[in-house]
N, C-alpha and C positions, 0 to 999 in steps of 0.2 A: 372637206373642211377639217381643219385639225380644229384640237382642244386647246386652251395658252391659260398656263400658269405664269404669274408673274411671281419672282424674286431675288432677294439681290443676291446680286452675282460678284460683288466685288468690284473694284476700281476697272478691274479690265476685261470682262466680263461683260458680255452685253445679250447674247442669248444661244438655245442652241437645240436641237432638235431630241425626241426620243420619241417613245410608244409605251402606253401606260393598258395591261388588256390589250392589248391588241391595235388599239387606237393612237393615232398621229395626235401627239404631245409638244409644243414648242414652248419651251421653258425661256420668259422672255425677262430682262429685268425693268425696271419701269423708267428708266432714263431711258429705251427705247421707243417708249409710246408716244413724247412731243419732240423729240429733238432727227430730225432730218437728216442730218449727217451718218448719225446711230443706226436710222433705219435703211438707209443704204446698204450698211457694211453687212447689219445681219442679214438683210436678203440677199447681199450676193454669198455672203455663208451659207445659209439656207438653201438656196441653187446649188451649191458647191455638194451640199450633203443630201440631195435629190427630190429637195424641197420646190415645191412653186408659189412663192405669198403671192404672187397677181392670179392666179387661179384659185387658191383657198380664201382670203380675204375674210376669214377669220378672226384679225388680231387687227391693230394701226396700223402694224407694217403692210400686211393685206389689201388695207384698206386705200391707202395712200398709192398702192401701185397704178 
């Protein structure tokens, strides 16, 4: 299970992986916590950068998988 910082990130910016200590970090902005569409895009980001949100369910995005 990772950690999730939320903030903004900007107009095009929606979220993105790191390690803080040693620990799984997904720095998320919070237009991605209700809107669906957003949470799509950063999970298949998140897969792409060898992330799993359907197995951590951690954060919304997580959650919603």
């Amino acid at each position: 299970m990772s950690n999730v910082i939320y903030l903004d990130l900007g107009p095009k910016a929606f979220g993105y992986p790191t390690q803080v200590d040693g620990e799984m970090v997904c720095v998320l902005s919070s237009r991605a916590v209700e809107d669906r569409a957003i949470q799509g895009r950063v999970r298949l980001f998140m897969k792409a950068q060898g992330r799993d949100c359907k197995t951590c369910g951690g954060c919304p995005i997580g959650q919603a998988s």
